[in-house]
Phi, psi and omega in degrees: 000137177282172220259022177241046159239130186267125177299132204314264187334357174245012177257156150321112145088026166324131111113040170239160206225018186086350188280354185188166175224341180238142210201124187209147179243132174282091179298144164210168207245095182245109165274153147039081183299339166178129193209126157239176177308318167288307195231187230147083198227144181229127204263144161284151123334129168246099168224147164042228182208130186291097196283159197277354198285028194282151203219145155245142188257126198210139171242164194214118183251144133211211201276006185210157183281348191249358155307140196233172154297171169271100249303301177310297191255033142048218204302333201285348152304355186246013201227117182254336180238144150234128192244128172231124189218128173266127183046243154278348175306130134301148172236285179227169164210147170262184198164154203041033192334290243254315163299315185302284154321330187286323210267352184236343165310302179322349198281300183302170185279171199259359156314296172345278188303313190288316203267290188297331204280320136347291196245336136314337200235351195065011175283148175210129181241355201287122180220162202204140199284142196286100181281339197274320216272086178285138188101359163241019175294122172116345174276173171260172175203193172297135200277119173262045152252357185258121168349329193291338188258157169256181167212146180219071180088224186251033165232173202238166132202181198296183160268152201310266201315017174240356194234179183271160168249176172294339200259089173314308150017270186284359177284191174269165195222127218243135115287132179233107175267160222258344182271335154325277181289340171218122161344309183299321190253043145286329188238347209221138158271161185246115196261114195256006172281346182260029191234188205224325163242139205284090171322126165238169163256136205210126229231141135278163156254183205245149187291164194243030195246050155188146168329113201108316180344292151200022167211158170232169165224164201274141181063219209254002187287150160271148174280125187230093211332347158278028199259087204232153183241122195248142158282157194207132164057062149284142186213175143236158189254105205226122172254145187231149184235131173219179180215144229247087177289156160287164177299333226229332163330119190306331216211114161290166156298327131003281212283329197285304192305323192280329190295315176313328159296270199302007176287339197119021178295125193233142189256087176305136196206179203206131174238141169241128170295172181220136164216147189221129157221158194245109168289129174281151174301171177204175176269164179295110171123331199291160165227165209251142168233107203247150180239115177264110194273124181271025179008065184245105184248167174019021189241175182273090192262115159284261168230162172272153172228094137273155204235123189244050173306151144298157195275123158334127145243090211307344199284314179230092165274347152278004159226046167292182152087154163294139197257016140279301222250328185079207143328330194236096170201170193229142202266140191247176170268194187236331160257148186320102159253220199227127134245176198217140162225140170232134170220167197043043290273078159223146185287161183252008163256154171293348178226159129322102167310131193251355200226131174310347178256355182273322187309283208328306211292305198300324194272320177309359202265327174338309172210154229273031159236151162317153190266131187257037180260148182320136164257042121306320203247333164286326198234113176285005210299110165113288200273021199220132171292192177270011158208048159099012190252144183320143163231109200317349186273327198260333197316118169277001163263162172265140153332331180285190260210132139231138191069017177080032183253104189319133152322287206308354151319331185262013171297156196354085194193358126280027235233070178297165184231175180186149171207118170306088214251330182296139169262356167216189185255298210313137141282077203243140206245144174092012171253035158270195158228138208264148196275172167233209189275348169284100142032057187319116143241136177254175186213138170208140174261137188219136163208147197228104170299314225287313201207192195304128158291149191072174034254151174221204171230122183249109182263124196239142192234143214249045174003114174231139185278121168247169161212138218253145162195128186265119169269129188005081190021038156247150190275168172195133186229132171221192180270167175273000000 
């Protein structure tokens, strides 16, 4: 076998390759190898092989009846580093979690998003042009067909059994699934009976110390640093694959799997790199050029993702943050900006993208389906005078109201950046494009007329090509 081919059992939708003829999955329920309020770690079994559908489970109370999630990233606001380490190995990490997800759900098709995604995550992006709201017909809102919402007049909010409660009892129960935060096992199961040391999983949570972090609140109420969402009853959900050999066999499915490993069979996979950087504030009209040296010296990049929230304000934390979306949505200008990526310092457009539907394209380019978001909510383009101030009339969203909140909050506030670095789809080690020792710099421009820009925070996220190789059971993780 070459040794950059991966055995059919261990790929996503594998398969069978000869290695077994009878195949049975094991579920197990595993709790918590140590857990606070901060942290949160799970030791794997080393039995059998790890299916990628693996999930942790969680319910979340909190201290007031009138906190909600943050619309957008649901349960997954509460989680900011996720970490996978075989012994002393770091193997991947996520960082910004919780951004990184809000900005790649749009990605599903929106049966997905509207449905599962909704009632696993308590996250709901689903909007629908408003038929029902008079005087507002023909805008867009929040879609009030989907089970997931109430309607009380002309505000929405979730229904009590889709959000969290003061009663953990009663709350709703959450999934975070582990091919969500790290790649490899988006594409790869993990044979963890072949290994020598034991995989954990390992969740930071997000701080609770201004509004959004990880609650909004609902109505006229205030956010108060006792407004805190405590986690309650983590479990993780592990289907294990094992194979029901003859008795008589020269060789288990195992013993085949491991000799094929240790010839030197390397599993190709994707890590993201986080680089966060800070927009200083500026005055109204001015435009901000902000430049991010990304320290991808040598390694291989497949795409980029970035996310632009205003920066916490700690100074009045209770009303920081968007008081739908919290922290996690990302704010566009209201006039046309730009990027730019250069890498080896040549640009890879001959120009700056300048325009919200070319950003849009450049991000739909990511991955082989289109970015699926409202253009009401990504682009203030159409809703704005000529010098960026909202103009209620033109506003394609509706004034009513979620969680007792003007909608129209949610205007250029999807408005994510994304760049397509791969010559392919395929998970094939050399189809990013390799950093050399200069630096990739990115450059985005931003402006805001109507009023002060900033200060924002730019989260930026790196696709990096890695490769895993398991050897008589040691783990070895490098660059490509």
């Amino acid at each position: 076998m070459s040794k950059n081919k991966v055995p059919n059992v261990l790929k996503v939708s594998g398969i069978g390759d000869g290695l077994g003829q009878s195949q049975f999955i094991e579920t197990r329920i595993l709790e918590p190898q140590s857990f606070t309020q901060q942290q949160l770690l799970f030791q794997l079994p080393k039995v059998g092989i790890l299916n990628s559908n693996a999930y942790i489970k969680l319910q979340v109370q909190t201290a007031s009846v009138h906190q909600r999630f943050p619309l957008w990233a649901g349960v997954w606001s509460q989680i900011e580093t996720a970490t996978l380490f075989c012994g002393g190995v770091q193997v991947a990490q996520s960082r910004g979690v919780g951004h990184l997800w809000t900005l790649k759900n749009f990605f599903r098709d929106p049966h997905n998003r509207n449905h599962k995604q909704s009632i696993r995550t308590g996250a709901a992006s689903a909007m629908s042009v408003n038929t029902l709201v008079a005087g507002n017909v023909g805008t867009w809102g929040v879609d009030p067909s989907e089970d997931y919402f109430s309607q009380n007049g002309n505000d929405f909010d979730v229904q009590l059994e889709y959000r969290p409660q003061t009663d953990a009892n009663d709350s709703g129960e959450w999934r975070l699934y582990l091919s969500d935060i790290f790649p490899l096992l988006h594409r790869n199961n993990l044979p963890l009976g072949l290994m020598d040391d034991n995989f954990t999983v390992v969740l930071d949570f997000q701080d609770n110390n201004v509004r959004g972090e990880r609650s909004v609140v609902a109505g006229a109420n205030a956010w108060s640093t006792a407004s805190t969402m405590t986690i309650v009853k983590p479990q993780l959900v592990a289907d294990l694959i094992f194979y029901d050999d003859d008795i008589n066999a020269k060789e288990t499915t195992m013993e085949k799997l491991k000799k094929e490993l240790d010839s030197g069979t390397n599993l190709p996979f994707t890590d993201m790199v986080y680089v966060k950087q800070y927009q200083a504030s500026s005055t109204a009209g001015s435009i901000v050029d902000n430049q991010a040296l990304l320290g991808l010296d040598h390694q291989v990049i497949r795409r980029l993702f970035m996310s632009t929230p205003r920066t916490n304000d700690y100074a009045n934390a209770a009303t920081s943050g968007n008081e739908i979306l919290g922290n996690y949505y990302s704010e566009g200008s209201n006039q046309q900006n730009t990027l730019q990526l250069s890498i080896n310092a040549q640009p890879i457009y001959p120009s700056p993208i300048s325009s919200d539907n070319r950003l849009h394209d450049q991000l739909s380019q990511t991955f082989p389906t289109p970015y699926k978001i409202n253009q009401a909510v990504y682009s203030a383009v159409g809703q704005c005078d000529a010098v960026g101030g909202l103009v209620a009339s033109a506003a394609q969203v509706t004034d009513k109201q979620v969680f007792g909140k003007n909608q129209q909050g949610m205007i250029n506030r999807g408005h994510y950046y994304g760049i397509n670095l791969s010559k392919s789809y395929s998970n094939q080690l050399g189809t990013g494009t390799s950093i050399g020792r200069q630096s990739a710099v990115l450059e985005l421009t931003d402006k805001l007329s109507a009023a002060n820009l900033g200060p924002k925070d730019l989260h930026i996220w790196a696709e990096a090509e890695r490769v895993l190789s398991i050897k008589h059971g040691k783990i070895m993780v490098s660059g490509s």
